[in-house]
C-alpha positions in Angstrom: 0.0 0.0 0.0 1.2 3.7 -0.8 1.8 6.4 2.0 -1.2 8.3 0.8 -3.2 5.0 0.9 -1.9 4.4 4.4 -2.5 7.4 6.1 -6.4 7.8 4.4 -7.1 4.6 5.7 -5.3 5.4 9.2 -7.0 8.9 10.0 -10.3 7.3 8.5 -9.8 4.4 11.8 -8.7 6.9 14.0 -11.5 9.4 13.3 -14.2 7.3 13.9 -12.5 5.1 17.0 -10.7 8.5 18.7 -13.8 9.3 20.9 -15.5 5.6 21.8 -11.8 5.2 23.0 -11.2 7.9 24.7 -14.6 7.2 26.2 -13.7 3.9 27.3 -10.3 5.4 28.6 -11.9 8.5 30.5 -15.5 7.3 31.8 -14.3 4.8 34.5 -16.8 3.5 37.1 -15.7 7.0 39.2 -16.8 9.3 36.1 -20.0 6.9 34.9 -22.0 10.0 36.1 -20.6 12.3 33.2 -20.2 12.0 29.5 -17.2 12.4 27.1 -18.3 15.6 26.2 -18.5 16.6 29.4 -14.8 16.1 30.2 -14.3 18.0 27.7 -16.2 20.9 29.2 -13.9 20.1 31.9 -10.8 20.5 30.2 -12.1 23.7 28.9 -12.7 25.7 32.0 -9.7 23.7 33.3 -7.9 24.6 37.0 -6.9 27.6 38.0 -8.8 31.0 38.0 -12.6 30.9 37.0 -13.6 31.8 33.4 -16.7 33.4 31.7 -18.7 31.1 30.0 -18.6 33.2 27.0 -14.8 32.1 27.0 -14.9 28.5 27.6 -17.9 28.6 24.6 -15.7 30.3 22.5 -13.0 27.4 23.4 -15.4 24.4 22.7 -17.0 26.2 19.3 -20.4 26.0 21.2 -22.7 29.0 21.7 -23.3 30.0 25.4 -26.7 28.6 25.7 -25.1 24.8 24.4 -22.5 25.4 27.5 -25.3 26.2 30.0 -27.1 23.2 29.5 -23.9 21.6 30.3 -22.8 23.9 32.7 -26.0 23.0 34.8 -25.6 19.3 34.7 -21.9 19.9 35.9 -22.7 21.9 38.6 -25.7 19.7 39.9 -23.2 16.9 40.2 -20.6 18.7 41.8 -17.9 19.0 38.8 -18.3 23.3 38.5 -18.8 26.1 40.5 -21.0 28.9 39.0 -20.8 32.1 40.4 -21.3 35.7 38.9 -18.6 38.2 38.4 -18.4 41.0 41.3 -17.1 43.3 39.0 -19.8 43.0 36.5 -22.8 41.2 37.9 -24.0 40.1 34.2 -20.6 38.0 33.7 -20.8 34.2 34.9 -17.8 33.0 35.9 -17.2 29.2 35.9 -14.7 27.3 37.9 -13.8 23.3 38.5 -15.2 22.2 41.6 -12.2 19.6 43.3 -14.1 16.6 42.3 -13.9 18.9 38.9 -9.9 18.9 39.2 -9.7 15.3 40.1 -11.8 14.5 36.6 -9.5 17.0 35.1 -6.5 15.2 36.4 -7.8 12.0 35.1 -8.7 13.1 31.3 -5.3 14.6 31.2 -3.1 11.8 32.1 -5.2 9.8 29.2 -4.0 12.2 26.8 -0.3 12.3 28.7 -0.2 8.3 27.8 -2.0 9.3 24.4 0.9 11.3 23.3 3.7 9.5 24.9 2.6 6.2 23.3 2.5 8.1 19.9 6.1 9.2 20.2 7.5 6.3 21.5 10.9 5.3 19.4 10.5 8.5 17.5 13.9 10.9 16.6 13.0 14.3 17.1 13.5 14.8 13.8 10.4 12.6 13.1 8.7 14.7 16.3 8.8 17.9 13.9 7.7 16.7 10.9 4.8 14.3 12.6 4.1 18.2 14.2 4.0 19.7 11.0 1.6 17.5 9.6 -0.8 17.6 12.0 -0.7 21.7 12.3 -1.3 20.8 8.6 -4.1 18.6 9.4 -5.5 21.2 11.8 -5.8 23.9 9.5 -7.4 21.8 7.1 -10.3 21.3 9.7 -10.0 24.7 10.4 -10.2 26.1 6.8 -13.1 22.9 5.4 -16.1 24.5 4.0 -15.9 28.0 4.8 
């Protein structure tokens, strides 16, 4: 098989076995209570200082309405904090709650062994050109159909 062959047929398998893998990986008997998209919501607001929603939205592509029906599933299970800004009352900052940064914890250290396990063996060289591609790829996503 050719190289274009072999990487059509390789993103084709990773594309559509990327999330129920990662689902498998991330929703263990501890996170049953929350979906992969929710992790992802996670990862968005991440730790650290509490966002707006506006900017985790913006960071997941999703309008602010999409992210408040997640946001309120979240926080009714004890992953987020909501609270509103006290500089401007209108803003509504989100933050992980600890069980938040333990799920947080867990997703990344999937996608730790994720990367790890891709670059295992490689020469750096190999690294920046396996980089390049995939910036390629990216754009590409980016770019399709607008």
């Amino acid at each position: 098989m050719d190289n274009y062959n072999t990487i059509n047929e390789v993103l084709v398998k990773l594309f559509n076995e990327i999330m129920d893998i990662e689902e498998k990986a991330i929703i263990t008997e501890e996170y049953r209570d929350i979906s992969n998209n929710d992790m992802h919501v996670i990862e968005a607001i991440g730790k650290g200082e509490a966002k707006s929603m506006s900017t985790v939205a913006r960071a997941l592509s999703v309008t602010v309405g999409t992210l408040t029906i997640a946001i309120n599933n979240l926080v009714k299970k004890g992953y987020v904090s909501r609270v509103r800004s006290e500089e401007d009352r209108r803003v509504v900052l989100i933050s992980l709650s600890r069980k938040g940064e333990k799920a947080f914890d867990h997703h990344k250290k999937f996608h730790e062994e994720m990367v790890q396990a891709t670059l295992k063996g490689m020469k750096e060289e190999q690294i920046e050109v396996l980089v390049q591609a995939l910036k390629n790829l990216s754009g590409f996503f980016r770019g399709y159909g607008k």
